[in-house]
C-alpha positions as CSV (number, residue, x, y, z in Angstrom):
1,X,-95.3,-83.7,2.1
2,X,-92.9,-83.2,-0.9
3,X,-95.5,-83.9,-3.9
4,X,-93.9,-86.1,-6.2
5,X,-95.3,-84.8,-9.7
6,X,-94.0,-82.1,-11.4
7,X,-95.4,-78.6,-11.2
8,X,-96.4,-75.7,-13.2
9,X,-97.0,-72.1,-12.2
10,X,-99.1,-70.1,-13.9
11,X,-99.7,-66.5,-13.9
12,X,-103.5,-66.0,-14.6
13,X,-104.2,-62.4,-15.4
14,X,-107.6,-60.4,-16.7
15,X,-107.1,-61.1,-20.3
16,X,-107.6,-64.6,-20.0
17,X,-110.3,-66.9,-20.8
18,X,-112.7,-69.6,-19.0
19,X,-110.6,-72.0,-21.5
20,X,-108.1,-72.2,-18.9
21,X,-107.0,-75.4,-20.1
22,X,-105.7,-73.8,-23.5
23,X,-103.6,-71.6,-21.8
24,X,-101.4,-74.7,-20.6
25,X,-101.2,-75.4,-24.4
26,X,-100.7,-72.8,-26.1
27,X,-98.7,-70.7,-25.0
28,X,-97.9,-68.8,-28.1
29,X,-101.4,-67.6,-27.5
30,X,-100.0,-65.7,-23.9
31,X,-96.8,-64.2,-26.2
32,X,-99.1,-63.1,-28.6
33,X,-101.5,-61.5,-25.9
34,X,-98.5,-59.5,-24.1
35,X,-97.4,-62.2,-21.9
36,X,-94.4,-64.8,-22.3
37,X,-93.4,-68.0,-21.4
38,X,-90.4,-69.4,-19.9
39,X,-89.2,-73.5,-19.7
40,X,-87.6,-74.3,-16.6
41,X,-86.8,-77.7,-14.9
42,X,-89.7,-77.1,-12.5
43,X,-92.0,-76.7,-15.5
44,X,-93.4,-74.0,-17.6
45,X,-94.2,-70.4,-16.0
46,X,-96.9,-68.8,-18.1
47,X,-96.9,-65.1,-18.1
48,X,-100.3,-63.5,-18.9
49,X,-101.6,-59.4,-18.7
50,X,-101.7,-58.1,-14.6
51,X,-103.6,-57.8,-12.8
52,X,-102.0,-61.8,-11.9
53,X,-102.6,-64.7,-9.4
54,X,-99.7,-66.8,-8.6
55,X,-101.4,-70.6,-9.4
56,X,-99.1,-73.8,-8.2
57,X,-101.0,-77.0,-10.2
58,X,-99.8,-80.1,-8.7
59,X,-99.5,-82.7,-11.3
60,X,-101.1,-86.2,-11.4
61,X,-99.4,-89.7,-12.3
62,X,-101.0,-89.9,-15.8
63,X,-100.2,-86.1,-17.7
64,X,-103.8,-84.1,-18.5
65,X,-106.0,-85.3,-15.7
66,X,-108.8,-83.5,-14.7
67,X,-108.0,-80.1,-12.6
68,X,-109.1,-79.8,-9.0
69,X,-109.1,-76.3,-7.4
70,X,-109.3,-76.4,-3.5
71,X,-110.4,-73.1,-2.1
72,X,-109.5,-73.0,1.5
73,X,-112.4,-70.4,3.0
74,X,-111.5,-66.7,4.2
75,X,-108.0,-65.7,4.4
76,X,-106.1,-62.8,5.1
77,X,-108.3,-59.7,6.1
78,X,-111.2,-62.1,6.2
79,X,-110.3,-64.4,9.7
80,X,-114.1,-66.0,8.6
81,X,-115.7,-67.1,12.3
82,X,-113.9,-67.5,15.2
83,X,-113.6,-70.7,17.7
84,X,-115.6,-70.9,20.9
85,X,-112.3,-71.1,22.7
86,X,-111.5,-68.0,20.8
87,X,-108.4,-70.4,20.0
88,X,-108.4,-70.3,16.2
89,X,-109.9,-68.6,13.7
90,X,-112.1,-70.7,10.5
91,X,-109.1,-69.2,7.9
92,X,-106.4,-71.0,10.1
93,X,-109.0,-74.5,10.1
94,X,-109.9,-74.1,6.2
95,X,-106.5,-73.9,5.5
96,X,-104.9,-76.6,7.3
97,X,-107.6,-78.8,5.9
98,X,-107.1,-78.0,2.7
99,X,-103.1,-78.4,2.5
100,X,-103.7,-82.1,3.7
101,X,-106.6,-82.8,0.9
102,X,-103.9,-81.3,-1.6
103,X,-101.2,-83.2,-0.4
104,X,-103.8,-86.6,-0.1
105,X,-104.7,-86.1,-3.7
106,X,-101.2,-85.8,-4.8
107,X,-100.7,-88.6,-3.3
108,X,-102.8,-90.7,-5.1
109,X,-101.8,-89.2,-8.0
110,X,-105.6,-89.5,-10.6
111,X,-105.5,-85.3,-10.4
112,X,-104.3,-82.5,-10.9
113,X,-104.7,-79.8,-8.2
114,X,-104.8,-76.1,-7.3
115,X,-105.1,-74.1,-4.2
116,X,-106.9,-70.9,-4.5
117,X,-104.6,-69.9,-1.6
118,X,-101.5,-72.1,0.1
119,X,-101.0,-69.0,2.8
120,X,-102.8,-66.7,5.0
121,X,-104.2,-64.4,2.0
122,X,-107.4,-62.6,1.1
123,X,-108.9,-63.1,-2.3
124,X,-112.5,-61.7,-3.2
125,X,-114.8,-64.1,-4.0
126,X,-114.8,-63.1,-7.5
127,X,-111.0,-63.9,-7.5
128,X,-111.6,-67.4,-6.3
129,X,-114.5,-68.1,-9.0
130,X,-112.3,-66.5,-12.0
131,X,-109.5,-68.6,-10.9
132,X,-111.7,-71.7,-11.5
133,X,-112.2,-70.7,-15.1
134,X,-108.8,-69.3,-15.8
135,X,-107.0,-72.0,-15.3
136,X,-109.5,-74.5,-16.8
137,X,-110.8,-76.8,-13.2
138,X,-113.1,-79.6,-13.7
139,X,-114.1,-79.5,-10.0
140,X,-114.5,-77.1,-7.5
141,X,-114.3,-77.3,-3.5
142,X,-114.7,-74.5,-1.2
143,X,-113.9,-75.6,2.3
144,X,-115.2,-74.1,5.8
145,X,-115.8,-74.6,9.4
146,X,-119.5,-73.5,10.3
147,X,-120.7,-71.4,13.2
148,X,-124.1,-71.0,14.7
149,X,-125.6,-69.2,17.7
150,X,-127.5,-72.4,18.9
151,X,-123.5,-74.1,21.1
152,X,-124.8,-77.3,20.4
153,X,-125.3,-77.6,16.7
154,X,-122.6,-79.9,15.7
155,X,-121.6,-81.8,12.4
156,X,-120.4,-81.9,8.8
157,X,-122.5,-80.4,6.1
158,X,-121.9,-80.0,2.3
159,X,-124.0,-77.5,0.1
160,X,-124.7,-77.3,-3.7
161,X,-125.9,-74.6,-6.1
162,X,-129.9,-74.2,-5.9
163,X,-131.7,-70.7,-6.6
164,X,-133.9,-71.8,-3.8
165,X,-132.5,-72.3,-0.4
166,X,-133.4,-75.5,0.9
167,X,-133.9,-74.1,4.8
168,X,-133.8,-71.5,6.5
169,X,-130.6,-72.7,7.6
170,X,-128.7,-72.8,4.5
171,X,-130.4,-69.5,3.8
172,X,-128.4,-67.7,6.6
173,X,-124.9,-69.2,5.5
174,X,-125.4,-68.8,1.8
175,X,-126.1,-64.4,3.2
176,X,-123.3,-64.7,5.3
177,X,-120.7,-66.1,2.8
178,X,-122.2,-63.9,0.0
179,X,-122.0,-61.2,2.3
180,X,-118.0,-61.2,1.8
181,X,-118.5,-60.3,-1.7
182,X,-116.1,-57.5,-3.1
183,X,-115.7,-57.7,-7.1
184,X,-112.5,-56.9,-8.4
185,X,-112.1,-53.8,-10.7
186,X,-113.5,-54.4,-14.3
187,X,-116.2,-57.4,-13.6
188,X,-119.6,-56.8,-14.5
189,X,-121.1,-59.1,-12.0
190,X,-123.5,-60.8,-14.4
191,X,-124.1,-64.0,-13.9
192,X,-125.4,-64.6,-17.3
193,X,-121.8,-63.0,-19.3
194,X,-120.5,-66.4,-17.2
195,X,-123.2,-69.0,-18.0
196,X,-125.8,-69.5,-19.9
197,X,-128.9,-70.5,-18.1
198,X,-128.7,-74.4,-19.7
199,X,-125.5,-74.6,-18.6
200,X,-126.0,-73.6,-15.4
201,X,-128.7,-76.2,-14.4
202,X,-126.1,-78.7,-15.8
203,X,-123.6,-77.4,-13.2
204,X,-126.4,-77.6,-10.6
205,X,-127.0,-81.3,-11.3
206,X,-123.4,-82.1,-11.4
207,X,-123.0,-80.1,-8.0
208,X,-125.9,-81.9,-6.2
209,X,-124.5,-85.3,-7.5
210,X,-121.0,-84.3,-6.2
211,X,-122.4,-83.8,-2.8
212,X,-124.3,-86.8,-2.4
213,X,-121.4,-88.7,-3.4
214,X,-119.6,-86.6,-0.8
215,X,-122.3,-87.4,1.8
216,X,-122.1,-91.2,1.1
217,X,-118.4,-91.4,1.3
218,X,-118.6,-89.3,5.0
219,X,-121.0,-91.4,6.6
220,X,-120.2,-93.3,9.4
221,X,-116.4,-91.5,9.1
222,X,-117.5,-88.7,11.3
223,X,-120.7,-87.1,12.4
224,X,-122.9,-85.3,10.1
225,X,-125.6,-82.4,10.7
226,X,-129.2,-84.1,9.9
227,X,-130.5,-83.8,6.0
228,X,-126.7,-83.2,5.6
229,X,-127.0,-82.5,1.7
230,X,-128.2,-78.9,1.9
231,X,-129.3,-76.2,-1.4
232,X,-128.5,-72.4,-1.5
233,X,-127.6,-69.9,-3.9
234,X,-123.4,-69.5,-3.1
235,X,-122.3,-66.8,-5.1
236,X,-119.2,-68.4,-5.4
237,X,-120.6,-72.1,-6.3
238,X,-122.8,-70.3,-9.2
239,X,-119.9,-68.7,-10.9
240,X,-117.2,-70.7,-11.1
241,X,-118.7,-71.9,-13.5
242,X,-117.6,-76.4,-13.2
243,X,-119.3,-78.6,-10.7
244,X,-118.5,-77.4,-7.6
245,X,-119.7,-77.8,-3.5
246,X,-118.8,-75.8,-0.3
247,X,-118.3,-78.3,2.7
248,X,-118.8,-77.2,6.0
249,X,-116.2,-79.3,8.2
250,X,-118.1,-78.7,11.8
251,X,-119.0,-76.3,14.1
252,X,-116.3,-74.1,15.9
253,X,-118.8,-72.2,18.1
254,X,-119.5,-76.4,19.2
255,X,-117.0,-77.1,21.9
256,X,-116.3,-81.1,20.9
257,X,-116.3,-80.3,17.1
258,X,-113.8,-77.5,17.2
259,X,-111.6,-79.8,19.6
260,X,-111.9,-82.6,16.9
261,X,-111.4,-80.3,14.2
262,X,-108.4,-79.3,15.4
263,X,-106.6,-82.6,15.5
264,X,-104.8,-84.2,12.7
265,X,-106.9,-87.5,13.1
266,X,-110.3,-85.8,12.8
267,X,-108.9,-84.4,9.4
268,X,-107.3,-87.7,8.3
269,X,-111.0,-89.1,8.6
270,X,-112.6,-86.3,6.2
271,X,-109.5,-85.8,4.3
272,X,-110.3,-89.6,3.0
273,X,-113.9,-88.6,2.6
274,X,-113.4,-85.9,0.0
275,X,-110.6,-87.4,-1.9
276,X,-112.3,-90.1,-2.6
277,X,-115.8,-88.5,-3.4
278,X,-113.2,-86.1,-5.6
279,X,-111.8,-88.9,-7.5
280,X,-115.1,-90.8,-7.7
281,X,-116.6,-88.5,-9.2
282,X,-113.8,-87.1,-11.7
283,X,-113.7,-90.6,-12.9
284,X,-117.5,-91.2,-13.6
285,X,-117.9,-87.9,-15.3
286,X,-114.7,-88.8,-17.4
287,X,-116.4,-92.6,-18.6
288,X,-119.2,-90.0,-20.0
């Protein structure tokens, strides 16, 4: 759909800050760092020191609502699991999904919203945490389709930040998503340079909070693994550094959830889920 709020790109590069949010302000502050700015009728384009990401933010009804970045799972290089058909891959799934939850919250219009990707492209997970922080996001979703070896594990599951797996289960896809891992040149890898330890148990809470919600708004919408609220140590949830959750759509190696996955009704019905878990919980956090 043809969003109806104005725009702004931003080009995000390594001299900028986790105060993403300052950059949309001042942009003197990008001039004075090497970069530029230009005012178009589209909005502003923010040029920042390479290495860059090219960042679309969708804008809400009210101006300076809180910043939602959707990170459709995979991409490019990285085709993530593939269907039991052998029809699809998870990157093509992830994506689709995520272009309809964009274009659902736009819709409503009480955020703002960013795609870590809108096309078939590989970022490192480092590249999709940083983006989080560069360009100031209150809220974090990483979207996926799940696979197993068991054909008839089935369902919708949504995982949050712990340091202690909560099963074995969630154990075995926080190792395989981590396993993706490939920092970009010049980061450290240290968790702590990103958070400080207090801050990162109030980014745990917030997660698990987020989730539940999540949970409560996909029940009885469409079927969810058992005990869906699951715990692991995402390297990706832990630094990007805001609230943030990785939803597992379904299982693709599941013949009936990869055939419901793949229509647009299935979608609709946790499309509506997440937005409004999304927008529930950006607007309890913001009565705070």
């Amino acid at each position: 759909m043809q969003a109806r709020w104005s725009s702004k790109r931003i080009i995000a590069g390594a001299g900028a800050t986790c105060a993403g949010a300052a950059i949309l302000l001042a942009l003197g502050g990008a001039a004075a760092a090497g970069g530029g700015s230009d005012y178009g009728p589209n909005g502003v384009t923010v040029t920042l020191p390479s290495p860059a990401e090219n960042v679309r933010i969708i804008e809400g009804r009210t101006p300076g609502r809180p910043l939602v970045l959707i990170d459709p799972g995979h991409g490019g290089q990285d085709p993530g699991a593939t269907s039991v058909t052998g029809e699809v891959k998870e990157k093509q799934l992830t994506l689709q999904l995520a272009l309809e939850l964009r274009d659902k919250l736009a819709s409503d219009g009480r955020v703002r919203i960013a795609m870590t990707r809108e096309s078939d492209r590989y970022l490192t997970l480092d590249q999709r945490s940083a983006l989080a922080r560069r360009i100031g996001a209150s809220l974090y979703v990483s979207l996926h389709m799940d696979s197993a070896p068991n054909p008839l594990a089935r369902g919708a599951s949504v995982y949050s930040l712990s340091d202690v797996a909560s099963d074995a289960e969630a154990e075995r896809v926080a190792r395989s998503e981590n396993s993706a891992l490939a920092r970009a040149a010049g980061s450290d890898g240290s968790i702590r340079a990103i958070l400080s330890d207090l801050v990162l148990r109030s980014q745990m809470t917030a997660s698990a909070n987020l989730a539940e919600r999540l949970v409560r708004n996909s029940s009885g919408r469409f079927e969810l693994r058992p005990q869906p609220h699951r715990f692991a140590n995402f390297y990706v949830l832990r630094s990007a550094g805001v609230p943030a959750v990785l939803f597992e759509a379904g299982y693709i190696s599941n013949v009936d959830d990869e055939a419901l996955l793949r229509t647009p009704e299935q979608r609709t019905r946790i499309v509506a889920a997440l937005a409004h878990a999304i927008e529930a919980d950006v607007a309890a956090r913001s009565l705070r």
